[in-house]
Steps between C-alpha positions, in 0.01 A plus 500: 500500500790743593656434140154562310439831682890606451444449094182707496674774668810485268232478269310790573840713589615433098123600366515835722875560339387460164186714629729759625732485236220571221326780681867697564547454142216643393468766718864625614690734219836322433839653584752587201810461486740545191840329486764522209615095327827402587497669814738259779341308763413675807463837318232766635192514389239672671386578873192257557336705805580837364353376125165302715485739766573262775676553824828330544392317843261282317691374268714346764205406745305341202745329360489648128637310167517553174341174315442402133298287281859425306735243672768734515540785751595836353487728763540442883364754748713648808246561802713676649502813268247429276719484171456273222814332378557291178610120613613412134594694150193576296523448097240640382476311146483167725244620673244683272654448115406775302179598695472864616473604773707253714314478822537189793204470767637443853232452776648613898328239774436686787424306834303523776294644373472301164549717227613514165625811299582538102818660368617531177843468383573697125833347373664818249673376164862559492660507175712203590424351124627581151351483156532167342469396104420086550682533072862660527451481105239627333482429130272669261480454119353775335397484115686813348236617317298596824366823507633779741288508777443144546507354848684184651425381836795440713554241818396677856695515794415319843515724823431364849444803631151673511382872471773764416742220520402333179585511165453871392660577110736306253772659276716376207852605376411870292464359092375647202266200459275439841368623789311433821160522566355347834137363498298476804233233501209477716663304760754763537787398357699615282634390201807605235386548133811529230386764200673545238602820383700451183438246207763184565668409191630133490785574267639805684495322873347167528508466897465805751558404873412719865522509867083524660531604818197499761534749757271517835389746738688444787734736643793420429328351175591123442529380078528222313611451130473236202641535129239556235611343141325625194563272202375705191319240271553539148207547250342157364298566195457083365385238711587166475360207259505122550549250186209312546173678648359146612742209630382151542694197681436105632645403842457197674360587883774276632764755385761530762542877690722727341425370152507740209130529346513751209724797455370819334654791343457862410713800371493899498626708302607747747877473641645528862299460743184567315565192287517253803228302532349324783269203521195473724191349541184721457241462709614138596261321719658356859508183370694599186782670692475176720580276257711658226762781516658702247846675435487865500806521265469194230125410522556116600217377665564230750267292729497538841244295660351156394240487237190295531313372212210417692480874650592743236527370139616819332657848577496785308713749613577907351869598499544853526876657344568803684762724388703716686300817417165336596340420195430113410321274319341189573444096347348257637627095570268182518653247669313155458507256790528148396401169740751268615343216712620646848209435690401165690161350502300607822244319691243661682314253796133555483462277757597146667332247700710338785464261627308258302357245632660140389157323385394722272609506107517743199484800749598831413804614681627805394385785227792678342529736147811553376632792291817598304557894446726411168318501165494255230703196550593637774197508670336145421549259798446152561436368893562156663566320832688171586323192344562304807275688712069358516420884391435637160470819321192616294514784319150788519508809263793778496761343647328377805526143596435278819680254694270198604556127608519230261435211718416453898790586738617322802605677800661195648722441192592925463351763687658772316552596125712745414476594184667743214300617202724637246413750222738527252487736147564468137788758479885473400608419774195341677449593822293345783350599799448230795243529778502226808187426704461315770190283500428336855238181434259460838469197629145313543430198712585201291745330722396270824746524784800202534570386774893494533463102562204256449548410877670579805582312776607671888591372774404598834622343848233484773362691751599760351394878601176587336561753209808321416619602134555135370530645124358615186429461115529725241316546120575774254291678232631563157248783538541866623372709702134453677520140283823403663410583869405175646337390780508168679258247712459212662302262289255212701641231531417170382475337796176629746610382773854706459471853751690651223390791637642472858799399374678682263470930327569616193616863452285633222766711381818341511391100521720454827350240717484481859348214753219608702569266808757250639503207259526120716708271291325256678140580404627606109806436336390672187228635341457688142280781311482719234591895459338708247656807303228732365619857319279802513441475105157520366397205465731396787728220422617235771703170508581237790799313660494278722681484863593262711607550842695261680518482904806460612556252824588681830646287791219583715405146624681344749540128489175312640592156708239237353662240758520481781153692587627813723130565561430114704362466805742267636864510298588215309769270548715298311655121637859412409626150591788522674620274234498704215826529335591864411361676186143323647207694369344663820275748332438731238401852501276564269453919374375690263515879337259697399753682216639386205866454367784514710253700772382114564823326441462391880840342777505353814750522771500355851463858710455315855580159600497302884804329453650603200677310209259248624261560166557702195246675225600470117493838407263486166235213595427571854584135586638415868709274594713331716864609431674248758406093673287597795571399863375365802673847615313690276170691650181362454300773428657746248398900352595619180423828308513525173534838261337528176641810312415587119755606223334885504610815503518530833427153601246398713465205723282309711606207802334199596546279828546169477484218778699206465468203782760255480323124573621155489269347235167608339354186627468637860186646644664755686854589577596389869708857597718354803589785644132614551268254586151722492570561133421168364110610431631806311699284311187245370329817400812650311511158338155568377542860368830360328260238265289760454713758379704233232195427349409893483855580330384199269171604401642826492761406246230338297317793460801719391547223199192556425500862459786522323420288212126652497679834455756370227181363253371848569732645362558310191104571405539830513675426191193441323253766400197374698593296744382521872707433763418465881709452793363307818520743794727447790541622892766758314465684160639385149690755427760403788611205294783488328452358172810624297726198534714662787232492798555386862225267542 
């Protein structure tokens, strides 16, 4: 707010200046002061207060200068006695040329109050300039049968000066011949007339010369002189005559500059000077004296600028022979332009249509007319394009012609033609003019998208994260543009029961591929569908590939112990005769895996033994047994552990227990423990869940068998197109079974 109302004051305080300024020029009388040019710097002028009637004191207290409109500063002001002083020389011709009077308006800025007072400053013309003649020579050439009396105007001289100070009166050398007389025209100045006084006589003095001398009216005058030279002209009484009144020539407009054209000639019968002649053009147009130039002295008329048949087919141009006395006479020359074949065909585009689009035959192109500015042979033309090209040319009326297909054009083959029409004359030599188009062909939608292959196969591993980029296809269109822009889908699959859907995206601008969920290489191994590539033609065109996606096994199982059960009520255990040489089959541990490949390549090791070296586990069939003779030392009742660890990536495992009771023979009801006589019950009902659980591991071995060759005809009629395969169901599913050849069961 404080800046806004500071402007409006600085505002209003420059309108009331220019307020104040306007009224105290149009009311106050200005002060006058005179002052001589060339006066130094800091030379008197004039008392300001005496001349304005002010009082010394407020000049001082209101803080007077002297100010002007020019951006120098003439005069400066002393406040302290009032006088005006020049601040820099004054040249009066600088300042106001040849105006009269010389006068400079000064204004004096008085403050507080604000007030503004005129004076006028009258610079005096000092005669600080002489006479000047801008010809040091004048020459004048007077006939000598001029009359007495007659009147010659002679060259002025220049003065800077002004007033009194200018140029006043001439004078000449005293002769018997001229005299001075000065002529004053309405603006003033004066002139110097030459009259002659006697009749000149050529014979008795050809050439008279004098000093003019311009004198002003300063004081001291200042002068200035030139030489006047009067060449008496001798009497001509015969003019000139040519030898042929009319001249007619041939020249080819190809004629180099400089070349010689024609020359003409004329005599007089006069001698000296009278008898020179001189050769001009009369009344020549612009374009004559452009293109052809003449000596003065032998008449030879040359060319000077290039002809053009096409422009100007003839000239006729009037020599004039001038003799030295004046008098002439006159012929005239034809000169005949004749046609060379210097100018090229043209074309002139009427118009062209690009691009075209590539279905569509004997279409018009381009409209052209050609022309050739040469006549005759000259002029006749004959037009043509490459006969490669699918385009031909059909000629109209005058010259015109148009450019159309022959035959339908294929973008995908060439999308561009570019091509040159050449027009070429009849002349000696021929030329040709060629003209190059460009002709762009559009493209239309007559080419389905390809896929880049006519399947694809990925591979993904399981449980993956959803979103997972697991690839992509690609397809191209030979088409551009709108037509080439493709878009792809996921087609339904063939199979209804396949949540394609759930599965698997398609990025409808790109094709990339990405699985929805975590894939179970357990559930699906593989499964396959069908992409679509559609373009944004019209009609839209589309085309298919198919892709497979395979699941890739991830060790994610850990090894499942078929036997022994873990999950029993009561554990099982196995009877060794204490008879059994070593390597005797104790047991086997019996596992599975739920992966495939190496993930279910399945060993055992012996993790936790009672005695050990007492038994031993074969490392890739589960198998225990007895790795030394047993003893009546040995322990009857023994506890093994047994780790079952895949071939994945990390490894997993799983351990069983096993319970081994050493006995004496399997013919004994119970096992008489001597060292603890209430045991011998426990022992007939071990003896029981010991038949029971050999004739579990054999039923359960049966089973296995079973499975594994129902699974093996499975698979071979799968082979077949319809056959239908079924797979009796277990206590554990089918897909845990290793069927490849390299399985643990």
């Amino acid at each position: 707010m404080e800046n806004g109302g500071d402007r409006t004051l600085q505002s209003r305080q420059v309108l009331l200046l220019f307020v104040l300024l306007g009224i105290s020029q149009a009311y106050s009388e200005p002060g006058s002061f005179t002052v001589a040019e060339e006066m130094q710097s800091g030379s008197f002028v004039g008392n300001l207060a005496k001349n304005l009637g002010l009082e010394l004191s407020d000049l001082s207290t209101r803080g007077a200068q002297v100010v002007s409109n020019e951006n120098k500063q003439s005069l400066q002001l002393d406040v302290n006695t009032g006088n005006l002083l020049l601040s820099q020389t004054l040249d009066r011709e600088e300042l106001c040329g040849f105006t009269e009077p010389c006068v400079l308006h000064f204004q004096v800025l008085m403050k507080n109050p604000l007030e503004f007072l005129r004076i006028e400053l009258q610079v005096r013309d000092v005669n600080d300039h002489s006479p000047i003649f801008l010809e040091k020579e004048m020459l004048l050439e007077i006939p000598e049968n001029s009359p007495v009396g007659a009147v010659f105007l002679l060259e002025s001289a220049k003065d800077l000066d002004v007033g009194m100070n200018a140029v006043k009166s001439y004078t000449i050398n005293p002769n018997s011949h001229f005299h001075i007389k000065i002529r004053v025209n309405p603006d003033n100045k004066k002139y110097p007339e030459l009259v002659l006084d006697k009749a000149l006589d050529y014979e008795e003095q050809p050439e008279l010369s004098f000093i003019l001398t311009a004198l002003d009216g300063g004081s001291p005058p200042r002068s200035g002189t030139a030489l006047v030279r009067v060449v008496v002209v001798d009497t001509n009484d015969n003019s000139p005559e040519f030898e042929q009144p009319f001249y007619e020539v041939k020249i080819p407009e190809n004629s180099i500059l400089g070349s010689l054209v024609i020359t003409v000639k004329a005599w007089d019968l006069d001698s000296g000077i009278n008898g020179e002649i001189a050769y001009t053009f009369s009344h020549a147009s612009e374009d004559i004296q452009k293109t052809f130039k003449i000596n003065q002295k032998s008449g030879e008329i040359s060319l000077t600028a290039s002809l053009d048949f096409e422009t100007v087919e003839s000239y006729s141009i009037i020599i004039q022979a001038t003799d030295g006395g004046g008098l002439f006479g006159k012929s005239t020359v034809r000169i005949q332009v004749m046609d060379v074949n210097d100018n090229v065909p043209e074309i002139a585009v009427s118009s062209i249509t690009s691009p075209i689009p590539e279905n569509s035959p004997e279409t018009a192109v381009m409209v052209f007319s050609i022309r050739d500015r040469d006549s005759g042979d000259n002029g006749r033309m004959i037009c043509s394009i490459p006969e490669d090209l699918p385009f031909v040319l059909k000629s109209s009326f005058e010259n015109y012609y148009t450019l159309e297909t022959e035959e339908t054009l294929d973008r995908e083959n060439r999308a561009q033609y570019n091509i040159t029409i050449t027009v070429t004359d009849f002349g000696t030599p021929r030329l040709k003019t060629e003209h190059s188009i460009l002709i762009l062909v559009s493209d239309v939608n007559d080419n389905a998208p390809a896929f880049s292959q006519t399947s694809y196969t990925l591979s993904v591993r399981e449980n993956n994260s959803p979103a997972l980029h697991i690839g992509g296809v690609s397809a191209t269109d030979r088409d551009s543009g709108s037509n080439a822009q493709l878009t792809y889908s996921l087609l339904p699959p063939h199979d209804p029961h396949l949540p394609l859907a759930s599965l698997v995206s398609i990025n409808a601008d790109n094709g990339q591929l990405f699985a929805l969920r975590a894939l179970d290489f357990e559930a699906l191994q593989a499964f396959e569908f069908r992409v679509g590539a559609t373009d944004r033609g019209s009609p839209a065109l589309s085309s298919q590939a198919l892709v497979r996606v395979v699941v890739l096994d991830d060790n994610d199982n850990s090894p499942f112990v078929l036997y022994p059960l873990q999950n029993a009520s009561a554990p099982c255990t196995e009877l060794v005769p204490r008879a059994a040489e070593p390597g005797y089959l104790v047991t086997k541990v019996v596992a599975v895996d739920g992966d495939s490949g190496q993930n279910a390549w399945l060993s055992f090791q012996l993790l936790k033994a009672t005695e050990p070296g007492l038994f031993g586990v074969w490392a890739h069939n589960g198998e225990v047994r007895t790795a030394r003779l047993l003893s009546e030392r040995d322990a009857a009742r023994h506890r093994l552990v047994v780790l079952v660890k895949d071939n994945g990536e990390p490894p997993l495992s799983a351990s069983v227990t096993l319970h081994v009771l050493l006995v004496d023979g399997f013919s004994q009801p119970y096992l008489p423990l001597p060292e603890v006589a209430p045991e011998r019950a426990q022992a007939d009902s071990l003896t029981v869940y010991l038949v029971i659980a050999l004739a579990s591991v054999s039923s359960l071995f049966l089973f296995s068998v079973l499975v594994f060759v129902a699974v093996r005809l499975c698979r071979r009629r799968r082979a077949a197109p319809l056959s239908v395969c079924s797979v009796p169901e277990g206590h554990f599913p089918s897909h845990l079974v290793d069927v490849s050849g390299t399985g643990t069961l």
